[in-house]
C-alpha positions in Angstrom: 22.3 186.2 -32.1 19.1 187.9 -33.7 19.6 190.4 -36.5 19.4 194.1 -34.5 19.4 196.3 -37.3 19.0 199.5 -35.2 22.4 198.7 -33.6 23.9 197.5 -36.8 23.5 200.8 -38.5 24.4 203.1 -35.4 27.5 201.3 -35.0 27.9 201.8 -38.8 27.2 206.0 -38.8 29.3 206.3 -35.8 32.4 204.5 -37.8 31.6 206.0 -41.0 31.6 209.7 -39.2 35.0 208.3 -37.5 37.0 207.3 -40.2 34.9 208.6 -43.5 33.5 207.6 -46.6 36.0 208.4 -48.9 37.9 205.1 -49.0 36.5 201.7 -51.1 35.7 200.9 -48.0 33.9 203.7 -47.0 31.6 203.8 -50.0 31.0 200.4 -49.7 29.8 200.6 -46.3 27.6 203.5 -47.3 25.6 201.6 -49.7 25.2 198.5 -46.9 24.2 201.2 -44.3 21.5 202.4 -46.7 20.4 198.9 -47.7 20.9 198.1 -44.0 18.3 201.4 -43.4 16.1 200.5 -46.1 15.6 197.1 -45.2 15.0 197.7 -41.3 12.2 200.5 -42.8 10.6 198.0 -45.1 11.3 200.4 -48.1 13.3 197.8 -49.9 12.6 194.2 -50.8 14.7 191.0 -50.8 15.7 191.6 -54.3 16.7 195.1 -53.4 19.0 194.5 -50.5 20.8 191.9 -52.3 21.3 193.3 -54.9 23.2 196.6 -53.2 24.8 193.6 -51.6 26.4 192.7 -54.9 26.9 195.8 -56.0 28.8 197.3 -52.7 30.9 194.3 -52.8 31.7 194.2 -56.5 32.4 198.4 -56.6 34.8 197.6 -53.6 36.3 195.2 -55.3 36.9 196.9 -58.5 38.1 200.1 -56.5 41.0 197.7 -54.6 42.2 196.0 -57.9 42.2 199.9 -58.8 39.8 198.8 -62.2 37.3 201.3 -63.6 33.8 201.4 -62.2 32.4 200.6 -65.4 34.5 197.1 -65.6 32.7 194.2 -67.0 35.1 191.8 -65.3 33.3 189.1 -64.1 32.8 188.2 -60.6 35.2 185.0 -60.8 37.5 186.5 -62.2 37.4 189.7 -59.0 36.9 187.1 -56.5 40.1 185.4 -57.7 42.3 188.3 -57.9 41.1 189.2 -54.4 42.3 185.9 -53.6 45.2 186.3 -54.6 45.6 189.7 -52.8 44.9 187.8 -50.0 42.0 190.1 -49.2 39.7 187.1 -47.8 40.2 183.6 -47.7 38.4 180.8 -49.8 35.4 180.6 -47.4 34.7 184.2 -47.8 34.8 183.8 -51.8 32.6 180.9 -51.7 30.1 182.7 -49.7 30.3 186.2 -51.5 29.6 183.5 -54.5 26.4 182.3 -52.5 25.2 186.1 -52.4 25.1 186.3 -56.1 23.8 183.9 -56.7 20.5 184.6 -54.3 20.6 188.1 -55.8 20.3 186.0 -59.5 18.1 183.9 -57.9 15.6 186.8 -56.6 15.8 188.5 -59.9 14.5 185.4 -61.7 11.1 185.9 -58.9 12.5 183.5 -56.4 11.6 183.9 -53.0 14.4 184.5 -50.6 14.0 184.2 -46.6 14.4 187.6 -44.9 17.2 185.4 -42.7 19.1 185.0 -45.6 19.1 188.6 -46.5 19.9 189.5 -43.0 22.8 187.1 -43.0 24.4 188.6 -46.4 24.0 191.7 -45.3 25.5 191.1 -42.3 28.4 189.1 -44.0 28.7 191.8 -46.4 29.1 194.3 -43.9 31.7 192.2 -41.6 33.8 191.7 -44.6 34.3 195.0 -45.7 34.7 196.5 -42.3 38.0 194.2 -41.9 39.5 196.3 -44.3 38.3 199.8 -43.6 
């Protein structure tokens, strides 16, 4: 299925005015709708989307294990307790590893496909909308 950002982020402004953006889930889901936004406008590069990728993912994370924003826990050690929560399975884990690692990988000036941003943003956004 191609990626239709247009639909993507209507579906995601009509949610988000349903049920909020107060919740981890909601804020999360507010910072892929803007990367979502900015990526569809061409303001914001490879690097950038995947990196507010990371970030929404990680800040959800750390808002369901109730730790402080400003936690330095690593991303193992999050994706493990979220295991363990039973939040997402071990494929989900694996590929919310993946995403870091291209977000590393474009911070080092790696090129990344606009495909695989499209697909971690779309993953991103699938996973935290389970829970919202």
């Amino acid at each position: 299925m191609p990626f239709d950002a247009q639909a993507l982020f209507a579906s995601l402004v009509e949610k988000e005015r349903i049920k909020g953006h107060h919740s981890p889930e909601g804020r999360a889901i507010r910072t892929l709708s803007r990367a979502l936004s900015g990526w569809s406008g061409g303001n914001l590069s490879a690097r950038d989307v995947l990196g507010l990728c990371d970030q929404a993912v990680a800040d959800w994370l750390k808002a369901r294990l109730k730790r402080s924003p400003w936690s330095a826990e690593p991303r193992p050690v999050l994706l493990a307790l979220a295991l363990e929560h039973g939040w997402f399975g071990r494929e989900e884990a694996l590929r919310l590893q993946e995403i870091h690692r291209l977000c590393a990988e474009t911070r080092a000036a790696q090129a990344t496909s606009g495909s695989a941003v499209e697909a971690a943003l779309e993953f991103c956004i699938d996973l935290i909308e389970k829970h919202w």
